[in-house]
Residue frames as a rotation matrix with the C-alpha (Angstrom) as fourth column:
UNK 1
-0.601 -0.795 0.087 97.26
-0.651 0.550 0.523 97.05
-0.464 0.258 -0.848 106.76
UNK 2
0.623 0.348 -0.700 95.71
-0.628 0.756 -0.183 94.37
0.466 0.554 0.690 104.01
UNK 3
0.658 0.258 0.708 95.36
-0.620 0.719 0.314 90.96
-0.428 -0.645 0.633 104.81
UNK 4
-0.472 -0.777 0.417 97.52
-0.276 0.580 0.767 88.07
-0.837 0.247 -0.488 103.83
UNK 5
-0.323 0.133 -0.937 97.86
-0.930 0.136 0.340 86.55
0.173 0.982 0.080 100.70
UNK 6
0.887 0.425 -0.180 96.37
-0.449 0.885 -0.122 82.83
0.107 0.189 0.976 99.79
UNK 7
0.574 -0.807 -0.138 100.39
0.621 0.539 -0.570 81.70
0.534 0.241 0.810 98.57
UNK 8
0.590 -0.536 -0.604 103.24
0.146 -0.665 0.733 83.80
-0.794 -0.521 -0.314 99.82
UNK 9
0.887 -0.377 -0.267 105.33
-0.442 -0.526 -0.726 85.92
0.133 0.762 -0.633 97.45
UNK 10
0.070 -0.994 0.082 109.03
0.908 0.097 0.408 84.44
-0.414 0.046 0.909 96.59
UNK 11
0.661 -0.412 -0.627 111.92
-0.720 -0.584 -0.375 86.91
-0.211 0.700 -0.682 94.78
UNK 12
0.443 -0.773 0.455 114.33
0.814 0.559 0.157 84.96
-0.376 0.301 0.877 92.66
UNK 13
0.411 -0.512 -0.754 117.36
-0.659 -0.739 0.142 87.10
-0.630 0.438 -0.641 90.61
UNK 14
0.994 0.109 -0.019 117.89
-0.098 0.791 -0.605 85.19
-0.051 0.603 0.796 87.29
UNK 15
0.252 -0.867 0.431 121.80
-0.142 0.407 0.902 85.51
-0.957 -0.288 -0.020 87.12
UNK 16
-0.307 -0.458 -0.834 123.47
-0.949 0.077 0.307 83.82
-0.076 0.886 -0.458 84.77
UNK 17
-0.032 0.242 0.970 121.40
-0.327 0.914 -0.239 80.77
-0.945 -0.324 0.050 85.12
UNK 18
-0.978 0.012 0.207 120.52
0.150 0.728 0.669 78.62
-0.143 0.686 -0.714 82.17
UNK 19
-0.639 0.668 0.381 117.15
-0.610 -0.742 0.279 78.74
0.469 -0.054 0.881 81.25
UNK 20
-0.108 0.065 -0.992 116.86
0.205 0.978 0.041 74.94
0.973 -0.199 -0.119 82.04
UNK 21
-0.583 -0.293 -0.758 118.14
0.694 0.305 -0.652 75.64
0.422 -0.906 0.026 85.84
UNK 22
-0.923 0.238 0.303 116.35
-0.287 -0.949 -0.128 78.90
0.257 -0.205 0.944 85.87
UNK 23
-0.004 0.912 -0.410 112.96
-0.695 0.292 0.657 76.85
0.719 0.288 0.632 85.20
UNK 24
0.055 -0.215 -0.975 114.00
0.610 0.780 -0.138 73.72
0.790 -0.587 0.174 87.65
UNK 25
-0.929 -0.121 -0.350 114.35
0.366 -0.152 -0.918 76.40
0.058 -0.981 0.185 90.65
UNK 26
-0.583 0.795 0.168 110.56
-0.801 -0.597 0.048 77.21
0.138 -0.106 0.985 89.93
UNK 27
0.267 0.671 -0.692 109.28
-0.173 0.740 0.651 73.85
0.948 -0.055 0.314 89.86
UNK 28
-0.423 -0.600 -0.679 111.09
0.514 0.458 -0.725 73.15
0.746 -0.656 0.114 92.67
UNK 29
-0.886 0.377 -0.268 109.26
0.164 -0.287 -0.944 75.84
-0.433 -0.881 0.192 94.95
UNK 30
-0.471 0.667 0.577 105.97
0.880 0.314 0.355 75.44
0.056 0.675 -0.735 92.56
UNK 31
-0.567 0.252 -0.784 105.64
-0.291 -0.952 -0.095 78.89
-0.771 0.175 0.613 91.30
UNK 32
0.328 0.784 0.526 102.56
0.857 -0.012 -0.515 79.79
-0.398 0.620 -0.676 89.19
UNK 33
0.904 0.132 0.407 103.78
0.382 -0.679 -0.627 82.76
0.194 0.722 -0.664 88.03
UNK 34
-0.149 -0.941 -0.304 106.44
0.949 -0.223 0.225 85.65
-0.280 -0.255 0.926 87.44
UNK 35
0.909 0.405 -0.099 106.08
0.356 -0.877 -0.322 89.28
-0.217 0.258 -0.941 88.02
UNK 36
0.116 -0.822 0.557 109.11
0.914 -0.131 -0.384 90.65
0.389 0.554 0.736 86.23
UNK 37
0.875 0.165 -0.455 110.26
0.376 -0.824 0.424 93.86
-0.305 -0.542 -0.783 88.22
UNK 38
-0.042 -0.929 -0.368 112.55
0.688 -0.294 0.663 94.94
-0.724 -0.226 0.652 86.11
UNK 39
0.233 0.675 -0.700 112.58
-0.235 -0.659 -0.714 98.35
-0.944 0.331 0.005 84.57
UNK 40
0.172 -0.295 -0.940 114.46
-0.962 -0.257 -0.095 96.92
-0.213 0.920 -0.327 81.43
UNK 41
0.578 0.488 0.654 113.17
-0.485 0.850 -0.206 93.48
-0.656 -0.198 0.728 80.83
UNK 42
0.929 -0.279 -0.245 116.17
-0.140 0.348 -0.927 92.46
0.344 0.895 0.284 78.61
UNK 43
0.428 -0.812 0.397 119.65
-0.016 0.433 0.901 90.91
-0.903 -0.392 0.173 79.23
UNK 44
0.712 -0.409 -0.570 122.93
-0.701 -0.385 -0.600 91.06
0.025 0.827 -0.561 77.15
UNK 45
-0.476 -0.879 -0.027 124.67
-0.878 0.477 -0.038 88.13
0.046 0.006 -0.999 78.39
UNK 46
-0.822 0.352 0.447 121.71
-0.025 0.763 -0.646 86.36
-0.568 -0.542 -0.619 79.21
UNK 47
-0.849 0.414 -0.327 119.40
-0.467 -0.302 0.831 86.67
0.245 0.859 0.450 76.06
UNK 48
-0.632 0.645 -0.429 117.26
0.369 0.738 0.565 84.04
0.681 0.199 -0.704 76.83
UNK 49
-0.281 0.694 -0.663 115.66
0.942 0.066 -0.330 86.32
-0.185 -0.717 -0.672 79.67
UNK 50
-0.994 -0.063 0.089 114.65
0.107 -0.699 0.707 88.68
0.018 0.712 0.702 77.48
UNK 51
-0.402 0.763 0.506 111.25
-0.581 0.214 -0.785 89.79
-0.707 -0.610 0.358 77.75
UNK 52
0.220 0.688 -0.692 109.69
-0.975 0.133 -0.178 88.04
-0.031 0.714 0.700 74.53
UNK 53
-0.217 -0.233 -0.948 111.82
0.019 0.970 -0.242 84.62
0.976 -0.070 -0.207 75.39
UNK 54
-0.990 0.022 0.142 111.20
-0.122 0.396 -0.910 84.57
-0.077 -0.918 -0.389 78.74
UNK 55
-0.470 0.790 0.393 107.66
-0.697 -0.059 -0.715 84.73
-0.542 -0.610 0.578 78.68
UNK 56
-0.321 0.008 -0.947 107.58
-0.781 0.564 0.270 82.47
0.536 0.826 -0.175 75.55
UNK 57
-0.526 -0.368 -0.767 109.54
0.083 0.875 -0.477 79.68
0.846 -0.314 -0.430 77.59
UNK 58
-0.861 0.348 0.372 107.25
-0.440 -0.140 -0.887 80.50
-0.256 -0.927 0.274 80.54
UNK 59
-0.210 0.872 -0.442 104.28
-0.869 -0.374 -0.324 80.10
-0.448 0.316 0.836 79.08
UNK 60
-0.341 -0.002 -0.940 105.04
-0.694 0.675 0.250 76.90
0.634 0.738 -0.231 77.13
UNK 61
-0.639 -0.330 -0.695 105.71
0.176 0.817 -0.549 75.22
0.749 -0.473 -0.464 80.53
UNK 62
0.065 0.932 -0.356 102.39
0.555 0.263 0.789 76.54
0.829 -0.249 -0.500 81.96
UNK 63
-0.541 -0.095 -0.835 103.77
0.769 -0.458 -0.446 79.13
-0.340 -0.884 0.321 84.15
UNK 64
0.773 0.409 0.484 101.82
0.577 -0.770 -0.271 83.06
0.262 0.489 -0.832 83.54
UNK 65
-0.363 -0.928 0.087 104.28
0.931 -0.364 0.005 85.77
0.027 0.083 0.996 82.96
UNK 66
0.568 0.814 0.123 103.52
0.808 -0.580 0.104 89.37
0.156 0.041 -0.987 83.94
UNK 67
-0.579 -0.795 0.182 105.95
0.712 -0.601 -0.362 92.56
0.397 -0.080 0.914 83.53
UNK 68
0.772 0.567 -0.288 105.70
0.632 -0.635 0.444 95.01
0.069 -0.525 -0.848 86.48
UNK 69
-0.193 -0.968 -0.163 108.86
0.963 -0.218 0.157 96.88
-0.188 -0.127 0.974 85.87
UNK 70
-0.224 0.094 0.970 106.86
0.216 -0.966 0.143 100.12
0.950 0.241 0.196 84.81
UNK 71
0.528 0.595 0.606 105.42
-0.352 -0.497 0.793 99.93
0.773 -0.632 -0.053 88.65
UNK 72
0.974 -0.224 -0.013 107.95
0.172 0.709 0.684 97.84
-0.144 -0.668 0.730 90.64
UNK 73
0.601 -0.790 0.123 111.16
0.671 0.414 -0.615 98.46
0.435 0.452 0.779 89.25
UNK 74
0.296 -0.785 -0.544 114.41
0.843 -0.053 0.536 99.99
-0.449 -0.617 0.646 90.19
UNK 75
-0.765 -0.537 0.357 114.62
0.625 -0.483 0.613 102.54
-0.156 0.691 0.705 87.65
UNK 76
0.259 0.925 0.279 111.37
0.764 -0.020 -0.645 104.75
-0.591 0.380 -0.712 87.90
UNK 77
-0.114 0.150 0.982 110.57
0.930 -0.331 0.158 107.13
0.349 0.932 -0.102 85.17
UNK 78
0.882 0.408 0.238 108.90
0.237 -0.818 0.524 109.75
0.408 -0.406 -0.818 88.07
UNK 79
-0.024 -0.999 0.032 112.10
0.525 -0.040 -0.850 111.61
0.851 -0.003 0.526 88.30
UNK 80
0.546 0.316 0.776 110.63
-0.551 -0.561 0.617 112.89
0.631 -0.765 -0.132 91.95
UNK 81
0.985 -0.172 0.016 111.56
0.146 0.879 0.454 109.60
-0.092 -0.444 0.891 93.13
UNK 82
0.223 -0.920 0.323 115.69
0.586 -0.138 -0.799 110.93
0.779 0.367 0.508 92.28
UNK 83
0.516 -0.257 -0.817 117.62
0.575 -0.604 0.552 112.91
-0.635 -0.755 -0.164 94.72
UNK 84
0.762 -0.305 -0.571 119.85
-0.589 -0.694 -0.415 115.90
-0.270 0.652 -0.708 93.59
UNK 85
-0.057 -0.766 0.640 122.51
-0.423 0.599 0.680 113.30
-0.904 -0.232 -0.358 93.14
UNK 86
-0.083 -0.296 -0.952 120.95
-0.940 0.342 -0.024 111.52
0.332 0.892 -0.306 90.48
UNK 87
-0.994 -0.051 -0.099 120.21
-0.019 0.953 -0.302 108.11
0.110 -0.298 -0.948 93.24
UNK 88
-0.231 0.972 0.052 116.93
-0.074 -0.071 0.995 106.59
0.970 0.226 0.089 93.47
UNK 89
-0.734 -0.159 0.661 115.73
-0.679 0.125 -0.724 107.02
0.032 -0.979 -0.200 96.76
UNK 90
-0.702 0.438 -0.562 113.34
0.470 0.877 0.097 103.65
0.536 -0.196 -0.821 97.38
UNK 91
-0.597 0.607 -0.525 111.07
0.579 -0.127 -0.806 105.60
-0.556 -0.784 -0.275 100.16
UNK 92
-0.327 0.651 -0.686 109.51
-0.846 -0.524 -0.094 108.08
-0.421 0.549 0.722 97.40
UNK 93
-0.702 0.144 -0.697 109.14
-0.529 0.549 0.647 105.14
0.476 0.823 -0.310 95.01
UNK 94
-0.508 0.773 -0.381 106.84
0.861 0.443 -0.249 103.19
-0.024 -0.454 -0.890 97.83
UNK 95
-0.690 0.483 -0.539 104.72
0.200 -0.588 -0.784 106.51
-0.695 -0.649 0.309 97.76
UNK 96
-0.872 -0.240 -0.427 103.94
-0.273 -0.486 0.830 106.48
-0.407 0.840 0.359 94.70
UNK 97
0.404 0.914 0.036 100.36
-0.809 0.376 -0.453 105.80
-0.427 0.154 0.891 93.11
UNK 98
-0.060 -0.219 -0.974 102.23
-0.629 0.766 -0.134 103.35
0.775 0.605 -0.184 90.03
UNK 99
-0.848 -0.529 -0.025 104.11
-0.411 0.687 -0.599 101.37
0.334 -0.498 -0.800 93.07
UNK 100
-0.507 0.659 0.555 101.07
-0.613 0.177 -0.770 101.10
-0.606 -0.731 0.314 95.25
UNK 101
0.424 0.632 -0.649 99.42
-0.905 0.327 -0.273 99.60
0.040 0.703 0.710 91.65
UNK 102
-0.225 -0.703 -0.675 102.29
-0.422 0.694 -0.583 97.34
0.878 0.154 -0.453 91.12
UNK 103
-0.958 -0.080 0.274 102.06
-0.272 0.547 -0.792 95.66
-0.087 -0.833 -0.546 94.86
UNK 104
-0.146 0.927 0.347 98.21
-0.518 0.227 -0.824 95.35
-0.843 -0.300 0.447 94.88
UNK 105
0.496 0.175 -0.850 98.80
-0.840 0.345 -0.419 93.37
0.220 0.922 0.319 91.23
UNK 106
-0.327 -0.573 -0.751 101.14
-0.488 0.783 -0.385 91.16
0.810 0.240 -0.536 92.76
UNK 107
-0.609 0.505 0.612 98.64
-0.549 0.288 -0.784 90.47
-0.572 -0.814 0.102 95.99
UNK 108
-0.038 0.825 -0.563 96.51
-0.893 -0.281 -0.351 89.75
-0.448 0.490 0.748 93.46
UNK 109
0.275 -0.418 -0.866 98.35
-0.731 0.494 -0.470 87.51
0.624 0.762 -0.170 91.48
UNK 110
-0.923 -0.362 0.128 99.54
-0.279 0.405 -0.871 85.75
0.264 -0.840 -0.475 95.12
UNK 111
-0.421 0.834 0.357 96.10
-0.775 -0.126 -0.620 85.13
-0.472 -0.537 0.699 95.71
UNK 112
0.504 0.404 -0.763 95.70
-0.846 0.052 -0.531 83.07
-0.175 0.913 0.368 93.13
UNK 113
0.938 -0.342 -0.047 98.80
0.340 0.939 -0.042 81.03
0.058 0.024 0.998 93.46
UNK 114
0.280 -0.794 -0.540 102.56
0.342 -0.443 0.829 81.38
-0.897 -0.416 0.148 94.40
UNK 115
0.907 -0.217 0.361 104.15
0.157 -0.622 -0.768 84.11
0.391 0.753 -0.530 92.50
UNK 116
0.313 -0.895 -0.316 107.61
0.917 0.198 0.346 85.09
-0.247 -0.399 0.883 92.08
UNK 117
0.998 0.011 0.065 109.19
0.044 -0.839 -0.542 88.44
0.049 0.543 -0.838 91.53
UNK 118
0.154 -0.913 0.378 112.38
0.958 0.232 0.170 88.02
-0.243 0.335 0.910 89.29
UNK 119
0.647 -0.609 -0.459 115.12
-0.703 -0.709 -0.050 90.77
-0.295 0.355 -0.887 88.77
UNK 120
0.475 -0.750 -0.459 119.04
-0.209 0.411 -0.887 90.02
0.855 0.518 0.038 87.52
UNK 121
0.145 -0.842 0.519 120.65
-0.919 -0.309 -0.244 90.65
0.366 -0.442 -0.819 90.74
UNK 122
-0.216 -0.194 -0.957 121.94
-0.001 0.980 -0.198 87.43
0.976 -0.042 -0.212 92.32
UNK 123
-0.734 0.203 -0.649 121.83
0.680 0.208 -0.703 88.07
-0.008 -0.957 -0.290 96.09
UNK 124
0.043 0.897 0.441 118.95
0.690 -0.346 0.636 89.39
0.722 0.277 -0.634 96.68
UNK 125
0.290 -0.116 -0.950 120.45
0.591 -0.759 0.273 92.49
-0.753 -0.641 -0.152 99.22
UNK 126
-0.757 -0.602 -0.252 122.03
0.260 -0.633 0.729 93.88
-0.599 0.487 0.636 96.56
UNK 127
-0.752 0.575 0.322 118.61
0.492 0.166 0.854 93.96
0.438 0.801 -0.408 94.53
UNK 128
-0.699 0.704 0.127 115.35
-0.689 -0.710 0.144 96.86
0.192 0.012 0.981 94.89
UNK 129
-0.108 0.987 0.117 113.10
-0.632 -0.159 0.759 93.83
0.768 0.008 0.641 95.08
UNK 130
-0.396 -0.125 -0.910 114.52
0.915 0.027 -0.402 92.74
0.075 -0.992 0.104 98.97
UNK 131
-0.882 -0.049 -0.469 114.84
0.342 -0.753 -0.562 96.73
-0.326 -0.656 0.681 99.89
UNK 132
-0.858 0.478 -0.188 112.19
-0.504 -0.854 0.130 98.15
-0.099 0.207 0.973 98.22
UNK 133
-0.254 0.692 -0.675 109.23
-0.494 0.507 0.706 95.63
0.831 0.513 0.213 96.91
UNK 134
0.004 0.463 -0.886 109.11
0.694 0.636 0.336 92.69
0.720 -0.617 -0.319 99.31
UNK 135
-0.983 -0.095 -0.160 109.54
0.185 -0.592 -0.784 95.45
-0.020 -0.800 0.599 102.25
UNK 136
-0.843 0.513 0.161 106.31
-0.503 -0.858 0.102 96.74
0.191 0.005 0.982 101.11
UNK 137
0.223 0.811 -0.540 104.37
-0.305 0.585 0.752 93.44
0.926 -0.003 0.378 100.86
UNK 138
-0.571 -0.534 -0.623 106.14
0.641 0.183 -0.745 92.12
0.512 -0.825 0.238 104.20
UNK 139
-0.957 0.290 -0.026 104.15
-0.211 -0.752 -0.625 95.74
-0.200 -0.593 0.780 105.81
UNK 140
-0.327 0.945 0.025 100.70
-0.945 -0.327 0.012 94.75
0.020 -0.020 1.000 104.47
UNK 141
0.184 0.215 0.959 101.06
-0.758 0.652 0.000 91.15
-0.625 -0.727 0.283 105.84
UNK 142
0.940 0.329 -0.090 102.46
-0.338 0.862 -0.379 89.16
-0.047 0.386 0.921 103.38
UNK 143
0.597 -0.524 0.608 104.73
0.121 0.808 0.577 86.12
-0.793 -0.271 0.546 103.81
UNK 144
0.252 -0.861 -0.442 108.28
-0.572 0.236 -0.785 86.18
0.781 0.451 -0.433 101.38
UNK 145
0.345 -0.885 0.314 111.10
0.002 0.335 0.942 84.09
-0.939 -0.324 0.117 100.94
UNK 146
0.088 -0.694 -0.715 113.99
-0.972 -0.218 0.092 84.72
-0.219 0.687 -0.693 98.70
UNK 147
0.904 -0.181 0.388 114.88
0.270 0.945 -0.187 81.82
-0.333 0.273 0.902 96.87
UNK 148
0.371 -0.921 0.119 119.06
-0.485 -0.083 0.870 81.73
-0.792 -0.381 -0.478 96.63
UNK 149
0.028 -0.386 -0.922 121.29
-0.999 0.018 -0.038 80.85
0.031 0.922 -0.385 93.60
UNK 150
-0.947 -0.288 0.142 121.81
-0.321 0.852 -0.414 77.14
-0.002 -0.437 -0.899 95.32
UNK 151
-0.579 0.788 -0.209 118.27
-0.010 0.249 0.968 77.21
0.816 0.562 -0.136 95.10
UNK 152
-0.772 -0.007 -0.636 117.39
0.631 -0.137 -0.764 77.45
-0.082 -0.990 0.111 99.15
UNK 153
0.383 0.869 0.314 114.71
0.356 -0.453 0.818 79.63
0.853 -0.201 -0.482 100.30
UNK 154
-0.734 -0.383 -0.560 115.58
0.660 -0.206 -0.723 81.88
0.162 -0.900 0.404 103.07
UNK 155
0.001 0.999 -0.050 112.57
0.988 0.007 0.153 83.73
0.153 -0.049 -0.987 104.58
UNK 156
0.265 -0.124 0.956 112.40
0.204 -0.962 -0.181 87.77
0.942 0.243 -0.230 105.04
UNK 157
0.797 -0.227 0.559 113.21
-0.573 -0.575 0.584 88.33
0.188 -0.786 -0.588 108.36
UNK 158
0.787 -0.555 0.268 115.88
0.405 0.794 0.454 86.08
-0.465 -0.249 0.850 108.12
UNK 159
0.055 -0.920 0.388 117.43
0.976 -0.032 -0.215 87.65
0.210 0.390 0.896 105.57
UNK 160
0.886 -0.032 0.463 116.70
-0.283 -0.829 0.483 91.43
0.368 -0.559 -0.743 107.57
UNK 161
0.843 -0.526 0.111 118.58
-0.151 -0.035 0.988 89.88
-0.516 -0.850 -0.109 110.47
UNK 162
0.334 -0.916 0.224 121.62
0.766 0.402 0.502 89.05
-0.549 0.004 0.836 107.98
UNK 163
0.400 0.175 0.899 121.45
0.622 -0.773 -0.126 92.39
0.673 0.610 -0.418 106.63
UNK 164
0.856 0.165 0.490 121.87
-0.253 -0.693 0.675 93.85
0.451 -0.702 -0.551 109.99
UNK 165
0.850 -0.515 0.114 124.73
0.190 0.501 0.845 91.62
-0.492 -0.696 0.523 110.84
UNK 166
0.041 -0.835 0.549 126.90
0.979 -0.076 -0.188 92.33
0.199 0.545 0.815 107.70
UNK 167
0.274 -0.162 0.948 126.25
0.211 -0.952 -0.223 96.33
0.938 0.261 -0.227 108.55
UNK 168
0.989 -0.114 0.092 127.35
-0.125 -0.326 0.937 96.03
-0.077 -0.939 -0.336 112.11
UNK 169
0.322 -0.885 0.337 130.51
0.870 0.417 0.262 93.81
-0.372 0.208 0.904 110.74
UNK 170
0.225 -0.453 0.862 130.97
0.715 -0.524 -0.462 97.00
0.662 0.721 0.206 108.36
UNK 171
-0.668 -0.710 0.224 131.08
0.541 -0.670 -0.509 99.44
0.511 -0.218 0.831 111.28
UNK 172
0.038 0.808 0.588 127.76
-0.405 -0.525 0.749 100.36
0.914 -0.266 0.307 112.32
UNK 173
-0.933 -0.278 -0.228 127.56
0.069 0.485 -0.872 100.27
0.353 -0.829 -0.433 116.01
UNK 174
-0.753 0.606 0.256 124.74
-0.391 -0.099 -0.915 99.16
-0.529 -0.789 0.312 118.31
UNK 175
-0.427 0.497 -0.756 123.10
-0.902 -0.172 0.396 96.83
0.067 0.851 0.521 115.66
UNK 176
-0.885 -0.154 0.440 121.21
-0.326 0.879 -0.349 93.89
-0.333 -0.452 -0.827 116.35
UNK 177
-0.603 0.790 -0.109 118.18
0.118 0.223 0.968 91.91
0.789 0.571 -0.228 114.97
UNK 178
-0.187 0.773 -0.607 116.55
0.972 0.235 0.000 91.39
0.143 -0.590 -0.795 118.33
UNK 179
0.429 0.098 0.898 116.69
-0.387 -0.879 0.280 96.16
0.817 -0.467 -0.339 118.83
UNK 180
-0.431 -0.775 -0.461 118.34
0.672 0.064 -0.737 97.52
0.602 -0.628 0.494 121.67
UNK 181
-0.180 0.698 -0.693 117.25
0.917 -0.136 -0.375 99.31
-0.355 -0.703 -0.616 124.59
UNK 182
-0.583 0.090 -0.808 117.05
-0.125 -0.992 -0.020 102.57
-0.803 0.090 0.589 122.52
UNK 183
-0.267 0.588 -0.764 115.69
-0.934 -0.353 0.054 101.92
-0.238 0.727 0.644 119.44
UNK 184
0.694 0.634 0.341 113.11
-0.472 0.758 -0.451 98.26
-0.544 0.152 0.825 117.87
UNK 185
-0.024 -0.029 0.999 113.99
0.569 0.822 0.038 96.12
-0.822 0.569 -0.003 115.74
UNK 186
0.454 0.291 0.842 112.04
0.890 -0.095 -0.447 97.73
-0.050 0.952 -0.302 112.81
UNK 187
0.913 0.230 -0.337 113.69
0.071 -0.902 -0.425 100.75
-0.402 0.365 -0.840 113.36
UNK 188
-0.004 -0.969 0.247 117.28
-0.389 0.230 0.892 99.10
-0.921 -0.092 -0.378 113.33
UNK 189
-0.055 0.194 0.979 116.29
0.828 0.557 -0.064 97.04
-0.558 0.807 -0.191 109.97
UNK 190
0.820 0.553 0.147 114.96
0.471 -0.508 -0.721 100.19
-0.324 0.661 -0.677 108.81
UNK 191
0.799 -0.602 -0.017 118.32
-0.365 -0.507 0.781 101.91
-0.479 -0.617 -0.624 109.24
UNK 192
-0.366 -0.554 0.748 120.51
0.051 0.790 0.610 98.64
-0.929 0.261 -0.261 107.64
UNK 193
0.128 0.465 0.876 117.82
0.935 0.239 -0.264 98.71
-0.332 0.853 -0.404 104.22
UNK 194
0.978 0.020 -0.207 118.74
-0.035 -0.966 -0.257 102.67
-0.205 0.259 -0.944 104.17
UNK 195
0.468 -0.838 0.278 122.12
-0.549 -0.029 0.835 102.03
-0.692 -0.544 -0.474 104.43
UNK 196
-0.406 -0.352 0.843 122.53
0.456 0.722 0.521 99.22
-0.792 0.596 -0.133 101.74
UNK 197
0.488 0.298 0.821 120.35
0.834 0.120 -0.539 100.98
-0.259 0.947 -0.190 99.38
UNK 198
0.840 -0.390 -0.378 122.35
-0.235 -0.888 0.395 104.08
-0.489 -0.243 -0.837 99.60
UNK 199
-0.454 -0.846 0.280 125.16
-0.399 0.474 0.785 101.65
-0.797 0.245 -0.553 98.15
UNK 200
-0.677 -0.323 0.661 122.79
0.269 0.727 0.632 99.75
-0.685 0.606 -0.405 95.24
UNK 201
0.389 0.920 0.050 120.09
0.317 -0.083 -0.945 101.60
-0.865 0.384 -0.324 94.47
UNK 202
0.101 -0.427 0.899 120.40
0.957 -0.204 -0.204 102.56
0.270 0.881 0.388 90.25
UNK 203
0.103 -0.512 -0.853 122.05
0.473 -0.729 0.495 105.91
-0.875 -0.454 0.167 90.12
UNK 204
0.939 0.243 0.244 122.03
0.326 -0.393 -0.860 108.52
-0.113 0.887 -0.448 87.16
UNK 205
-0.532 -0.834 -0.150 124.61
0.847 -0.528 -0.065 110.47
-0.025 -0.162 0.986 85.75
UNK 206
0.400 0.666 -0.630 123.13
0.478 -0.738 -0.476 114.20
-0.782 -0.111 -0.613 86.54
UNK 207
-0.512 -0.406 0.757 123.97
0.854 -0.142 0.501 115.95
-0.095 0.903 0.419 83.13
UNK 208
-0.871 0.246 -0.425 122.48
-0.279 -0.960 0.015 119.72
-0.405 0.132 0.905 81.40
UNK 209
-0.839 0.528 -0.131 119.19
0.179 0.496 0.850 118.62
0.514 0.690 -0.510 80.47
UNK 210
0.018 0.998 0.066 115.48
-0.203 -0.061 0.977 119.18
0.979 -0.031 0.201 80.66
UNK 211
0.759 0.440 -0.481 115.04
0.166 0.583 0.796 116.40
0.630 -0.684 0.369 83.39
UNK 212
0.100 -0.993 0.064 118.98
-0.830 -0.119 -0.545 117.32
0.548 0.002 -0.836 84.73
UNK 213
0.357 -0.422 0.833 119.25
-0.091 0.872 0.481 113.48
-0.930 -0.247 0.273 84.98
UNK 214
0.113 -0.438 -0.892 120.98
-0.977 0.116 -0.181 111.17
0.183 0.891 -0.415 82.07
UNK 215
0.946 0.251 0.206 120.44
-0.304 0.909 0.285 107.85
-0.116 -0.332 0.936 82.37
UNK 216
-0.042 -0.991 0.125 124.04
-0.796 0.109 0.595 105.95
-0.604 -0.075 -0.794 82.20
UNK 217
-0.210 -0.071 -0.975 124.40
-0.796 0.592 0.129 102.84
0.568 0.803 -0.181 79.78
């Protein structure tokens, strides 16, 4: 396991913010930077987070902007990382040489000073860089919290344990944050993050083709 970082990693999900409010929830937890983890750095309702304006309007205001979405993102290219389905499965993608680049860039970058890693998704269960990303930094000792549309901070095992609580509510039985006498904690959590991504990870359509994936619109 690598050591902690200097800062501790946030994740934010831009939303439909403003770019005004978008900027005001970084000052507010004084981020130095943003590692973009998305594989398609571009918005249609939200233009301004585009990659060539976002990093503009970063930059002006003295933040550093860095796109990991070729090593971090939700969408990889290494179509190994696909089941026959056509879903991404998140456990190949952490095996992966890119990923393993991508995390040791954003230790890196955390070392330096707090970093954020921004996607679109608003809650941040429903989003690859809770299940998949911060999981991985979280295993090689480093400190997250999610920063919330309201603008809160809620810390990673915090939001585990509320992960586990909405998937017992849904029907899973014998779930709890503290583990039960059969199985830890980490293996219950593990179980709840398999479970949700199974529901958000990005999905192809499978189609006649070279790669038999198709990407969907």
């Amino acid at each position: 396991m690598e050591g902690a970082t200097a800062f501790p990693v946030l994740t934010i999900g831009h939303s439909n913010h403003s770019l005004a409010e978008f900027t005001a929830l970084l000052q507010r937890h004084d981020v130095a930077a943003v590692a973009d983890v998305r594989t398609a750095p571009y918005s249609r309702y939200t233009p301004h987070f585009n990659h060539d304006a976002l990093r503009d309007a970063l930059e002006a205001g003295g933040l550093d902007y860095m796109f990991l979405g070729g090593e971090l993102g939700g969408r990889p290219a290494d179509r190994s990382c696909y089941d026959e389905s056509g879903r991404v499965l998140y456990e190949r993608v952490a095996e992966t040489d890119a990923f393993d680049d991508g995390i040791r860039s954003v230790m890196h970058m955390a070392d330096q000073g707090c970093v954020v890693l921004m996607c679109s998704e608003k809650e941040p269960l429903d989003c690859h860089r809770t299940l998949l990303v911060a999981r991985a930094l979280v295993e090689r000792g480093v400190a997250v919290r999610h920063i919330l549309a309201d603008g809160s901070a809620e810390d990673h095992e915090a939001i585990m344990d509320r992960l586990v609580e909405e998937d017992r509510r849904e029907g899973s039985l014998g779930l709890y944050p503290s583990g039960d006498m059969f199985r830890s904690r980490e293996d219950i959590v593990a179980d709840a993050v398999a479970r949700r991504a199974g529901k958000v990870a990005y999905k192809t359509d499978v189609a006649a083709s070279p790669l038999g994936i198709r990407e969907t619109p």
